[in-house]
N, C-alpha and C positions, 0 to 999 in steps of 0.2 A: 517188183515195184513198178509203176504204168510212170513213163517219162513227164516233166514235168508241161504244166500250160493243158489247152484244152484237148480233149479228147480227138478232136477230128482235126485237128491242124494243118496237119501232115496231107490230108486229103482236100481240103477245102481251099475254092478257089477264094476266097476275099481272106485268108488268113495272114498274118502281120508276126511282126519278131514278139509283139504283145501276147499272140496267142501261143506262141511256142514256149513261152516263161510263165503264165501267169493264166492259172485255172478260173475263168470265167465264174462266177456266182450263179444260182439258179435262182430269179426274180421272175415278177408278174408281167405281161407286158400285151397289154389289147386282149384278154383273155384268155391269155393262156399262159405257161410258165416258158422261160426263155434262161440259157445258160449262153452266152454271146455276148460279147464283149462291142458287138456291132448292130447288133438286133435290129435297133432304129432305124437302123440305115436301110434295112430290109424289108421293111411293114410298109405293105400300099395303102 
């Protein structure tokens, strides 16, 4: 069984105690599909 929260957590510089608990949703976002819990913060 894969641990729980998002896949790259572990790897990812802007990841949070949110992302280590809590599997991100895969939603629409400027075009394209997005699982990110912070997405927004990252679209120029």
């Amino acid at each position: 069984n894969p641990p729980p929260g998002c896949a790259f957590h572990k790897r990812c510089p802007y990841a949070t105690e949110r992302c280590s608990s809590e599997e991100p949703l895969l939603r629409p976002l400027d075009n394209r599909q997005v699982a990110c819990h912070y997405a927004e913060q990252f679209v120029a």
